[in-house]
C-alpha positions in Angstrom: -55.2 35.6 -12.0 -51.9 35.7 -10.3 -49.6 33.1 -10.6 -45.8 32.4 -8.2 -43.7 30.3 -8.8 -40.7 28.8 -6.8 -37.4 27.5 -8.5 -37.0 24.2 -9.1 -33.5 24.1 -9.5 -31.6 21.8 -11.9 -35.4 20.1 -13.2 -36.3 23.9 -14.3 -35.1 23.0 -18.0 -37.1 20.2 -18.0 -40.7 21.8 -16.7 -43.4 23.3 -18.3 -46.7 24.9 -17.3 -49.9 23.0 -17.7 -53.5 24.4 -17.6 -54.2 21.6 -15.4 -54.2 21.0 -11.4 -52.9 18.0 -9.7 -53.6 16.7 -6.5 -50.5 17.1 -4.1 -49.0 17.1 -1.1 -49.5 21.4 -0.5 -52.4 22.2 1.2 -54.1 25.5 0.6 -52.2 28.5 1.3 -55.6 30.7 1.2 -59.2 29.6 1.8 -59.5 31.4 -1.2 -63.8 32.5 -1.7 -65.0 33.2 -5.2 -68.7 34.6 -5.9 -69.9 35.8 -8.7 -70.1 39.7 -8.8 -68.0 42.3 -9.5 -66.2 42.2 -6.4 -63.6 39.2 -4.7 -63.9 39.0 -0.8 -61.1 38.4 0.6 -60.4 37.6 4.3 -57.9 40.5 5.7 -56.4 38.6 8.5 -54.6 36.1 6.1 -51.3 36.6 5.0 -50.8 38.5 1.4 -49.7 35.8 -0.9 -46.1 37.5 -2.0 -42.7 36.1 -2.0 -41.8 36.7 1.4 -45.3 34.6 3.0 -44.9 31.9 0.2 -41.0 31.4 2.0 -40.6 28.2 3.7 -44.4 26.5 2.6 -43.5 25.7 -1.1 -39.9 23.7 -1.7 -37.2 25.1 -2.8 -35.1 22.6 -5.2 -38.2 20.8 -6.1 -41.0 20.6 -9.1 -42.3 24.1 -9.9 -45.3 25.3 -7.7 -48.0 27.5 -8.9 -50.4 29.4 -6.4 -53.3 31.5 -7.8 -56.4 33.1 -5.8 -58.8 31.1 -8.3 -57.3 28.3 -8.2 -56.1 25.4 -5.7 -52.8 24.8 -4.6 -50.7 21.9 -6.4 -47.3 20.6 -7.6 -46.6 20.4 -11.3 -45.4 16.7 -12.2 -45.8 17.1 -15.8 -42.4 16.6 -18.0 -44.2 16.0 -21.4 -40.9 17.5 -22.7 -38.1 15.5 -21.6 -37.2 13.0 -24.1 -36.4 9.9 -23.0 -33.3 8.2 -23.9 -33.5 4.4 -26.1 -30.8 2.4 -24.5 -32.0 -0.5 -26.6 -28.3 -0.6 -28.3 -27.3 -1.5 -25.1 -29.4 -3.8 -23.8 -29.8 -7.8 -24.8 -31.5 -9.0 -26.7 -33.1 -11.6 -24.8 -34.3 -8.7 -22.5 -35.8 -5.8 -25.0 -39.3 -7.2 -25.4 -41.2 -5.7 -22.0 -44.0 -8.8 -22.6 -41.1 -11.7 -21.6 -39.9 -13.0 -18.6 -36.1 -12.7 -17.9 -36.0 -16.1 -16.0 -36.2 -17.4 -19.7 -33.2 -16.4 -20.6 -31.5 -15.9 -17.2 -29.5 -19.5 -18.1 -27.6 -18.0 -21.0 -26.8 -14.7 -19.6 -25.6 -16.1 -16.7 -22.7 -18.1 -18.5 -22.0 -15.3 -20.3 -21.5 -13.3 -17.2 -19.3 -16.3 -15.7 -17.2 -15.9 -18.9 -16.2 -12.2 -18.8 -15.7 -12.4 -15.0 -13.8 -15.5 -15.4 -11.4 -14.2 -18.4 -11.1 -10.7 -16.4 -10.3 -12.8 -13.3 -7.0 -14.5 -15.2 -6.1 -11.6 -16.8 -6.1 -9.3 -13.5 -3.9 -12.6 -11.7 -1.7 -12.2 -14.8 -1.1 -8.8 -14.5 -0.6 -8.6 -10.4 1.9 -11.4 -11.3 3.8 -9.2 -13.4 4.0 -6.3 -11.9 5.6 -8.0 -8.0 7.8 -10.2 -10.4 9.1 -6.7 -11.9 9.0 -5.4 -8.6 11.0 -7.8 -7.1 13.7 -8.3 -10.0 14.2 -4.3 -9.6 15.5 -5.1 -6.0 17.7 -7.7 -7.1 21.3 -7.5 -7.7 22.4 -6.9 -11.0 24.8 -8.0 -13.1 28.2 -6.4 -12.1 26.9 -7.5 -8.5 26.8 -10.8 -9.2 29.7 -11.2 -11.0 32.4 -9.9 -7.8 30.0 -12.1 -5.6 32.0 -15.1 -6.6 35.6 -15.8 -7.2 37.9 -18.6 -9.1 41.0 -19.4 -7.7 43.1 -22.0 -9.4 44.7 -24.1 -6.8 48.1 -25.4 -8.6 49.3 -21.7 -7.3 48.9 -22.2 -4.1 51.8 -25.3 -2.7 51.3 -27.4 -0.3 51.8 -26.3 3.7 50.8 -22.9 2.4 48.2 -19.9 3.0 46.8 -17.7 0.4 44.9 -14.9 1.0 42.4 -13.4 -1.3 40.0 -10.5 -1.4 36.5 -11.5 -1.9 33.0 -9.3 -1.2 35.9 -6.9 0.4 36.7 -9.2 3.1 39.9 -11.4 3.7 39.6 -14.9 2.3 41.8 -17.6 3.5 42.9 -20.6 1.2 45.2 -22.9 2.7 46.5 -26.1 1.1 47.4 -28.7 4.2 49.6 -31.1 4.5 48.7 -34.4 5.1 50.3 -34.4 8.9 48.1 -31.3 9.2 44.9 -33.2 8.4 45.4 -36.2 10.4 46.2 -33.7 13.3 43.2 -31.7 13.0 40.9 -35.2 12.2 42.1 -36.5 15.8 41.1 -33.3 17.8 38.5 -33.9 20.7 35.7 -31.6 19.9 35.2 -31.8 23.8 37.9 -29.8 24.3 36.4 -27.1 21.5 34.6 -24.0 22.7 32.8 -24.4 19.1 32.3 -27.6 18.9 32.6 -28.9 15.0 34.5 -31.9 13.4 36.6 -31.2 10.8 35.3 -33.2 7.9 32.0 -30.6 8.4 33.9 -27.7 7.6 36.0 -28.7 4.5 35.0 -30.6 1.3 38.6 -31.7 0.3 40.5 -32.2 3.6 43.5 -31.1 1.9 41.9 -27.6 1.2 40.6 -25.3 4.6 38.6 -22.3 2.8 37.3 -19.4 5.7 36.8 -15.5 6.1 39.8 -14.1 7.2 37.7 -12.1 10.2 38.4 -12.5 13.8 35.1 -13.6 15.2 36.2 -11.6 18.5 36.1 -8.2 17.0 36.6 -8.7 13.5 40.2 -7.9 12.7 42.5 -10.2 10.2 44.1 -12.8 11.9 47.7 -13.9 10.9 48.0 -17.0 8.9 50.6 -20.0 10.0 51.2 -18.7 13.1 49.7 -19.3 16.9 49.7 -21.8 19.6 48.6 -23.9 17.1 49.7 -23.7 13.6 46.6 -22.3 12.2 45.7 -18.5 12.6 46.9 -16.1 15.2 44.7 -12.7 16.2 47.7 -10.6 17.5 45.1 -8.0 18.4 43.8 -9.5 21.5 45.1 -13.2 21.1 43.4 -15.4 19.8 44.3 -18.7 18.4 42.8 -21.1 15.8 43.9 -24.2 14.5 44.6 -25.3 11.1 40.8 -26.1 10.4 39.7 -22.4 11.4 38.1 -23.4 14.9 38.7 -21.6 17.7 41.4 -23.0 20.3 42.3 -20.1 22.9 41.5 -16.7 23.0 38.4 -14.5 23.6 37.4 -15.4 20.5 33.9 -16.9 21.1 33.1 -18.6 17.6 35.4 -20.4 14.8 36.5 -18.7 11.8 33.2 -18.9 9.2 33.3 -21.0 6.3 31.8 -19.4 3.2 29.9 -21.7 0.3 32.4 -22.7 -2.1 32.6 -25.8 -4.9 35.3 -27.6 -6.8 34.0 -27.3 -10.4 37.3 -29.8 -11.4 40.5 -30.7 -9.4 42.3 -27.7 -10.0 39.7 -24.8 -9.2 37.7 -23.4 -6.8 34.5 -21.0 -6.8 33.8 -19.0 -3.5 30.3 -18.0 -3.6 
């Protein structure tokens, strides 16, 4: 008897030879003819069964094929020597005996299954929550920042008529303390006449105090303080003038001097920023 067999790649471990044939889906390489006698009759003008006619009409990754001249064709199935794993510590116990119906206990798995998907739902918000609230407090300023963002003048330095200038987020800062001429003057401007239209009640919270950026809104350079056509702020470098509010009265100049946020925590300071 002469037996071949093909590889059967990563199931060869698992595989063992039987002394049985099963039906499968090889035909018959050979008509194979057995009489009884002391010779076999074979048919010359078939192929030799050897490796090289056997290539291509058995598979090559699957079961284990045996071939013999007495014998017909089949695919070996059997794997009476794999054991099979018990994955009954991992299974319900609702769901271990084969002779129930799931649907019996489909109601109580079910809320269990709502429970962990709820509690991983809330804790996967929580942690997404986290991590862009860290996120965005690493982008925030810190500290030192915040502390030269704002500055605290005390007013009773600064007398009445005059300009004080400050340095705050490394830009000019103008403080002026008006007079009371100087705020009736600047209340009675037509803002007609403005090329930046504003009142001046909008742009100070104590009319005796005008707060604003010491920038030129033409090309930003530092205007001169008291000075100009009209007793406000002067631009030498190209000529512009602003009143005593900060607006813009003649000049290219096209907007009024800006007015940062500022408060009056009590009647003798002031915090810009």
């Amino acid at each position: 008897m002469m037996s071949l067999a093909a590889r059967s790649g990563p199931f060869s471990p698992y595989m063992q030879a039987t002394a049985f044939a099963v039906a499968g889906p090889l035909k018959a390489l050979v008509p194979g003819i057995v009489l009884k006698g002391e010779k076999i009759l074979l048919n010359p003008k078939e192929k030799f069964l050897c490796r090289e006619s056997l290539n291509g009409q058995s598979p090559k990754t699957g079961p284990a094929v045996m071939v013999s001249i007495n014998g017909c064709a089949g695919v070996r199935f059997a794997h009476t020597d794999v054991r099979i794993p018990d994955f009954s510590d991992y299974r319900r116990a609702e769901v271990i005996d084969p002779n129930r119906s799931s649907q019996e206990s489909g109601e109580s798995r079910r809320v269990f299954s709502y429970l962990v998907t709820g509690a991983s739902t809330v804790v996967g918000v929580y942690a997404a929550k986290t991590v862009v609230t860290q996120f965005v407090s690493s982008m925030s300023a810190s500290a030192d920042v915040l502390a030269l963002s704002k500055i605290e003048i005390k007013l009773s330095d600064i007398p009445e008529g005059k300009n004080m200038t400050f340095k705050w987020r490394g830009k000019p800062l103008f403080v002026r303390h008006r007079t009371e001429k100087e705020v009736a003057t600047e209340a009675a401007v037509n803002i007609a006449e403005l090329r930046d239209p504003q009142y001046d009640k909008d742009r100070v919270i104590n009319p005796s105090w005008v707060i604003v950026l010491g920038v030129c809104t033409h090309l930003g350079c530092v205007p001169i303080a008291n000075a100009g056509d009209y007793g406000g702020y002067y631009c030498p470098c190209h000529g512009s003038h602003y009143d005593a509010s900060g607006r813009i009265r003649k000049g290219p100049a096209p907007l009024n001097l800006e007015v940062p946020y500022y408060e009056f925590p009590d009647d003798d300071t002031v915090v810009v920023g």
